[in-house]
NUBATOR-491927 format. One record per residue (C-alpha): residue number from 1; residue in three letters; x, y, z. Coordinates in nm, 3 decimals, padded with zeros to 5 digits. Example, Ala and Ser with C-alpha at 12.3 -4.5 7.8 and 13.67 -1.06 7.14 Angstrom:
REM residues 2
[node 1, ALA, [01.230, -00.450, 00.780]]
[node 2, SER, [01.367, -00.106, 00.714]]
***
This chain:
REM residues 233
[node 1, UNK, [00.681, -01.550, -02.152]]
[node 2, UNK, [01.056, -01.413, -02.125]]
[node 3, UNK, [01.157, -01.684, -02.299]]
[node 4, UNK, [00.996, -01.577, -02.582]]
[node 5, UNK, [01.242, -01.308, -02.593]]
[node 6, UNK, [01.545, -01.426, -02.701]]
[node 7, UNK, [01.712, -01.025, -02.696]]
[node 8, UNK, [01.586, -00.984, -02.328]]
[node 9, UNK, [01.819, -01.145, -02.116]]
[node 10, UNK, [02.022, -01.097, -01.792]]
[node 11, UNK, [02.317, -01.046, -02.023]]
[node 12, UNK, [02.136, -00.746, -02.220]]
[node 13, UNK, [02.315, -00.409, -02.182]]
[node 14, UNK, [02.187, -00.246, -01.884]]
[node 15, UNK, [02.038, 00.049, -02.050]]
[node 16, UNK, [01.798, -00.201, -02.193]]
[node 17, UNK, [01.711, -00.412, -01.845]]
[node 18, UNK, [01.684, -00.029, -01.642]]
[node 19, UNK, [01.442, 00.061, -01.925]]
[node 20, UNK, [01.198, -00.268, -02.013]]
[node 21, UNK, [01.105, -00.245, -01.621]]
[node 22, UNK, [00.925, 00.108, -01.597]]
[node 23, UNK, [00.815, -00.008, -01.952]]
[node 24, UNK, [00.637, -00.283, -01.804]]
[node 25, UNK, [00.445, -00.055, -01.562]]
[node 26, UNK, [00.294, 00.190, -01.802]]
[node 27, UNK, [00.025, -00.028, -01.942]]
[node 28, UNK, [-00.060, -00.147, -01.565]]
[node 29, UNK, [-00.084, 00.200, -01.424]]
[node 30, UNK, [-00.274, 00.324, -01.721]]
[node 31, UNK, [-00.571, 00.051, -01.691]]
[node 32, UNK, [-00.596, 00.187, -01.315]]
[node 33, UNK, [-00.643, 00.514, -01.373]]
[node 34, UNK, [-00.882, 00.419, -01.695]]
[node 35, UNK, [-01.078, 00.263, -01.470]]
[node 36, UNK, [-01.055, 00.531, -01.201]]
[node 37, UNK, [-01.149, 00.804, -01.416]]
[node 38, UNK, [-01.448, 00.633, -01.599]]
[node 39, UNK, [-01.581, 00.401, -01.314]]
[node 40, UNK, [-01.607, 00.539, -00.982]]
[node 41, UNK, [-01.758, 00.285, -00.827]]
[node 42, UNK, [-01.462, 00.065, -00.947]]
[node 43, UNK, [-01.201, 00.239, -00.760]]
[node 44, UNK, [-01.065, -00.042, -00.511]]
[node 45, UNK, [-01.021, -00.263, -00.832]]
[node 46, UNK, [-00.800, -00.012, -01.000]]
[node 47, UNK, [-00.564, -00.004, -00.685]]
[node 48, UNK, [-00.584, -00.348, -00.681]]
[node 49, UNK, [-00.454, -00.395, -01.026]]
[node 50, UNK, [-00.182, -00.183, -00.914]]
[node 51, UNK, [-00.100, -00.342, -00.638]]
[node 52, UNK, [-00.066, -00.688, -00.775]]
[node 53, UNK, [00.050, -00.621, -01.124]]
[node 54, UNK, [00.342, -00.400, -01.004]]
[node 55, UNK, [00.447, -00.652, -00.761]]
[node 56, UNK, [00.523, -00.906, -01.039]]
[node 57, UNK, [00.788, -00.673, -01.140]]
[node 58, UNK, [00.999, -00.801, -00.894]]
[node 59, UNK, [01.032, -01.180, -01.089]]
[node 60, UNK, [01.135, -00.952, -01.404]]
[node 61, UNK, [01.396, -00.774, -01.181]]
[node 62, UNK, [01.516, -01.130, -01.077]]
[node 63, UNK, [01.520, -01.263, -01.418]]
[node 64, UNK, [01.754, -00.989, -01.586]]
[node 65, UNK, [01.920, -00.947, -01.265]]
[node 66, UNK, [01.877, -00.590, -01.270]]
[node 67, UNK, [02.179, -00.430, -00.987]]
[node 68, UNK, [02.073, -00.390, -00.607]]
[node 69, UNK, [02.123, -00.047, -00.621]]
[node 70, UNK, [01.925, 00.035, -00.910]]
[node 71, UNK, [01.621, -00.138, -00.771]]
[node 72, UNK, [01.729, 00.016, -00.426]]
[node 73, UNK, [01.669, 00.389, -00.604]]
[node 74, UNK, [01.378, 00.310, -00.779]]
[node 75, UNK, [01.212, 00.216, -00.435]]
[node 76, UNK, [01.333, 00.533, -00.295]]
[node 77, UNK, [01.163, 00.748, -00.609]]
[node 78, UNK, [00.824, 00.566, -00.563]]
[node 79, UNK, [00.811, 00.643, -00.186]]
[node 80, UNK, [00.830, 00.985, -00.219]]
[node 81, UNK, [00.592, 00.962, -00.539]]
[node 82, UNK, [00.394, 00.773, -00.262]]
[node 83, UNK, [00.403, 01.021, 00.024]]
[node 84, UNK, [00.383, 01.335, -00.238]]
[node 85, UNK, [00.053, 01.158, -00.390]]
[node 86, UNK, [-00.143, 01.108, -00.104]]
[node 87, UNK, [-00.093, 01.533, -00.093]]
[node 88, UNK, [-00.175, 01.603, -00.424]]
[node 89, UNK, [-00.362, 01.374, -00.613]]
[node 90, UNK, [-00.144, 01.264, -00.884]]
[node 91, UNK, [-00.234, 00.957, -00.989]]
[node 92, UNK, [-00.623, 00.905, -00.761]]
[node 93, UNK, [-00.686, 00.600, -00.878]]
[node 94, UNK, [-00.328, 00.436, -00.720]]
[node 95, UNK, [-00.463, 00.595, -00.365]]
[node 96, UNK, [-00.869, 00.637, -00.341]]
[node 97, UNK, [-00.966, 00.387, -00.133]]
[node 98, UNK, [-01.191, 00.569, 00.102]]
[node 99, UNK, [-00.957, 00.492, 00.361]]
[node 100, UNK, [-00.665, 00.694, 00.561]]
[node 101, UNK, [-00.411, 00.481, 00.471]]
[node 102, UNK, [00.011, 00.459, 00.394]]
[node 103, UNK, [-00.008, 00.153, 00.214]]
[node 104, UNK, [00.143, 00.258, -00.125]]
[node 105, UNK, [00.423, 00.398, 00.013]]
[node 106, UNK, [00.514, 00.055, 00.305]]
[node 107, UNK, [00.452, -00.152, -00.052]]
[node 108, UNK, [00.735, 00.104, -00.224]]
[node 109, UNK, [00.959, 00.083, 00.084]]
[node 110, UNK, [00.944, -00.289, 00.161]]
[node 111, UNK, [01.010, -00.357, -00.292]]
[node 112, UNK, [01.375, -00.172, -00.142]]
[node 113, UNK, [01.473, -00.306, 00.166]]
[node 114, UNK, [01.406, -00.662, 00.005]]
[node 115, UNK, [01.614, -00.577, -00.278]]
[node 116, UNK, [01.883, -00.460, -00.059]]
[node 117, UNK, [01.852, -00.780, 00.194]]
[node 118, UNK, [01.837, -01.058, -00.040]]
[node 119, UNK, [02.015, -00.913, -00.381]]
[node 120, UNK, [02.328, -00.916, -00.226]]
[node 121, UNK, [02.287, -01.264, -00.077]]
[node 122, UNK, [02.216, -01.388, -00.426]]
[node 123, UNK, [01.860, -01.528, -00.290]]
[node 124, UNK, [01.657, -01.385, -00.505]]
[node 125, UNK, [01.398, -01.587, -00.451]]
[node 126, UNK, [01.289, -01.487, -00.070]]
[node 127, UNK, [01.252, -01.116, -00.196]]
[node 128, UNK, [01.007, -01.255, -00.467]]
[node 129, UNK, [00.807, -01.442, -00.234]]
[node 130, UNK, [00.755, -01.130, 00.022]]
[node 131, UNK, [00.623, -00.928, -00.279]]
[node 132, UNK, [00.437, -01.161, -00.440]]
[node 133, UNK, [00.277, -01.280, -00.103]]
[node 134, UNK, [00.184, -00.907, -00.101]]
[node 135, UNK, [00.067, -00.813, -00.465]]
[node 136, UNK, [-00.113, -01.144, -00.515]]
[node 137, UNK, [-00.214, -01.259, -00.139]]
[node 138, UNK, [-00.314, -00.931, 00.001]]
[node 139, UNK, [-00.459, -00.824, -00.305]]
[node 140, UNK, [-00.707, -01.121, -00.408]]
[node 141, UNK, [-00.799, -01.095, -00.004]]
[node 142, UNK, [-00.914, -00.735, -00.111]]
[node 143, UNK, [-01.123, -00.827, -00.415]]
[node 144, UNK, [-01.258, -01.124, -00.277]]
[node 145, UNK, [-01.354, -01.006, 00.038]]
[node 146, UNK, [-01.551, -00.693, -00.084]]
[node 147, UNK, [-01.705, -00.925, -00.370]]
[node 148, UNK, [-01.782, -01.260, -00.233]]
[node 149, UNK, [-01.755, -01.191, 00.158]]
[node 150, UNK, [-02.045, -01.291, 00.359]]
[node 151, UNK, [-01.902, -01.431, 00.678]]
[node 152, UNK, [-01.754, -01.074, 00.792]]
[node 153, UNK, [-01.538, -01.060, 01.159]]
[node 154, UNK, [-01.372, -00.728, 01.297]]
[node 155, UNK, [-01.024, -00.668, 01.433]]
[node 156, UNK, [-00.958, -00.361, 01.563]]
[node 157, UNK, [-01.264, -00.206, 01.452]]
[node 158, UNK, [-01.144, -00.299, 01.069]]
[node 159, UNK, [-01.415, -00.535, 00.903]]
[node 160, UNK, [-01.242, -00.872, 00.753]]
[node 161, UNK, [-01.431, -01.145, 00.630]]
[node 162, UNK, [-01.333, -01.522, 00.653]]
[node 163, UNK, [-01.333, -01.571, 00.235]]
[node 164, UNK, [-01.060, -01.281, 00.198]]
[node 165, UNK, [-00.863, -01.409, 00.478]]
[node 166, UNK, [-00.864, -01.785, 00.342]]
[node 167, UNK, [-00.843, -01.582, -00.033]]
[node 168, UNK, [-00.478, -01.437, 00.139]]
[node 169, UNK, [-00.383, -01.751, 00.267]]
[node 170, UNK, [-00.451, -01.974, -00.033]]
[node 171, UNK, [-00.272, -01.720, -00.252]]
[node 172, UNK, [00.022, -01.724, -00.003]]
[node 173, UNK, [00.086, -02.067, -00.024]]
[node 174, UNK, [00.067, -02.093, -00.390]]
[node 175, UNK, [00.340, -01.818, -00.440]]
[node 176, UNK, [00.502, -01.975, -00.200]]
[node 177, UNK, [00.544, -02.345, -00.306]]
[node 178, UNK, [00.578, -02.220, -00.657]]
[node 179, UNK, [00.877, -02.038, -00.636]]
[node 180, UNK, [01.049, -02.272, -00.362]]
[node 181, UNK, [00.951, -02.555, -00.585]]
[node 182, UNK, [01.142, -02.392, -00.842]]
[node 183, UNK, [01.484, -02.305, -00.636]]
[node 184, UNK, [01.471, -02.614, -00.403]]
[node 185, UNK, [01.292, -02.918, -00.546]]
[node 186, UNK, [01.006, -03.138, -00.486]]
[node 187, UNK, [01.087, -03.178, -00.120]]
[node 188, UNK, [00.838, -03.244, 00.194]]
[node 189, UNK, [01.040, -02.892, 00.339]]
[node 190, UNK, [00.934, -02.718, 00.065]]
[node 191, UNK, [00.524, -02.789, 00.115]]
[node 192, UNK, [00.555, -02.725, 00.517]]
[node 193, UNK, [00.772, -02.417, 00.460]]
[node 194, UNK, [00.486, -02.292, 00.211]]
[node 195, UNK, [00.231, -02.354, 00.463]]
[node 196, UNK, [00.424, -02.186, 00.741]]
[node 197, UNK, [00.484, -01.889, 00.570]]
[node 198, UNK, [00.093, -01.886, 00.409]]
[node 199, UNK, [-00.033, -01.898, 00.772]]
[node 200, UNK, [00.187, -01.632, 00.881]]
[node 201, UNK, [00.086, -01.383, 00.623]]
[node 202, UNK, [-00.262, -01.425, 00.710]]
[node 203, UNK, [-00.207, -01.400, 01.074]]
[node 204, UNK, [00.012, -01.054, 01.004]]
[node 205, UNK, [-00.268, -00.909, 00.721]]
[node 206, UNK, [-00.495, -00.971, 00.962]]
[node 207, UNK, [-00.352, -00.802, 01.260]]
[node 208, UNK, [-00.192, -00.500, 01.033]]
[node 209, UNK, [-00.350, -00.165, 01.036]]
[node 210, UNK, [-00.307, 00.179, 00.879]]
[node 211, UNK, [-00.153, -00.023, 00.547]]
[node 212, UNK, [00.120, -00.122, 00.779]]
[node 213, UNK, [00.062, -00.446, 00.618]]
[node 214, UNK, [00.224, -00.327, 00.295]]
[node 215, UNK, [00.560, -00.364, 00.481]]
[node 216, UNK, [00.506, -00.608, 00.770]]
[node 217, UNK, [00.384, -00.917, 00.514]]
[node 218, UNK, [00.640, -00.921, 00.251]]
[node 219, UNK, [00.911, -00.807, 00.484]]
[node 220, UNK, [00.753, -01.059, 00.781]]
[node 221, UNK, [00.707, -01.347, 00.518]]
[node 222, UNK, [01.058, -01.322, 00.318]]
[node 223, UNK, [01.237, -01.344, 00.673]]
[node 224, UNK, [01.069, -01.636, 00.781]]
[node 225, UNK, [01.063, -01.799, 00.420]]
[node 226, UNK, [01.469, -01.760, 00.424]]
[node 227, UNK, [01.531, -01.890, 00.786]]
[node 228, UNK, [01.299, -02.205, 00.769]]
[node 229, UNK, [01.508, -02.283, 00.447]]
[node 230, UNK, [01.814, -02.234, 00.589]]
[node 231, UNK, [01.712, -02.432, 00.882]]
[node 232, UNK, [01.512, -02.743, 00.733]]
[node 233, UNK, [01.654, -02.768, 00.355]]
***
């Protein structure tokens, strides 16, 4: 899709990169609060639509190669957004999940201390696959649990059911191998790496309470993505 846009590079002034990324949001956060406001019963699906949609921000961030610190600050203003909202309902629909729970603002702070691990570094791509193993594992587990989930277990007096669990893993492993298939190559490291780091972020979503997983899967499964590369490739 961004190569479709020939004026939308990671040489474009940086004015333009700081700008096209909150850009990006508005149309995300505005379907989630649509929905919100219009469909209560619908309210885990606008979070949801949050939560992964805002996550793929971090492949555009990548692409342009927008600067460590700006992504660093950024993180830092949606936390307190984060902490702020859950006081005074500012945007319900990012929040409501009938639940006491810190999750948007662990997302938040793990999108920063990613950036400021891996940007550095110049491997981009571990940050990506903690975020994306969050917005797209964690949140398909979500939807398909509550939808298709029949075969429910409990840990820690939180319900889980084995479809969103295998939904998380499945997901994990896709992000995964696509984005070390990308940087690496077709190698047999790259599949068992992928399947490591899948398995892990089920085992952690599983065992995470509070939201807590928000910050201990993408932070857990970027950590162990980059040293099992570094060790096996």
């Amino acid at each position: 899709m961004l190569d479709s846009l020939p004026w939308l590079t990671s040489t474009s002034p940086l004015w333009l990169k700081i700008g096209i990324v909150p850009l990006s949001l508005v149309p995300i956060v505005l379907l989630a609060e649509t929905l919100h406001r219009y469909s209560n019963e619908k309210s885990e699906l606008s979070r949801k639509i949050v939560h992964i949609g805002t996550g793929n921000v971090i492949l555009l961030a990548w692409w342009l190669q927008i600067p460590a610190t700006i992504g660093i600050a950024a993180s830092i203003v949606t936390s307190v957004i984060a902490l702020v909202s859950y006081q005074i309902p500012i945007l319900p629909g990012i929040n409501s999940v009938g639940r006491r729970s810190l999750g948007t603002f662990f997302y938040a702070v793990s999108i920063g201390v990613l950036i400021a691990w891996f940007w550095p570094l110049q491997q981009y791509q571990y940050a990506a696959i903690g975020i994306l193993i969050m917005a797209w594992g964690d949140g398909l587990a979500g939807l398909i649990g509550q939808q298709w989930g029949k075969h429910q277990y409990q840990i820690w007096g939180i319900k889980k059911s084995w479809e969103g669990s295998l939904a998380m893993f499945v997901a994990s492993y896709f992000v995964s191998s696509l984005i070390l298939l990308q940087v690496q190559g077709n190698l047999w490291q790259t599949w068992l790496v992928a399947v490591a780091i899948a398995f892990f972020a089920t085992i952690v979503e599983i065992f995470s309470l509070l939201g807590i997983d928000n910050l201990t899967v993408p932070l857990g499964s970027a950590a162990l993505a980059f040293f099992l590369s570094q060790f096996l490739v």
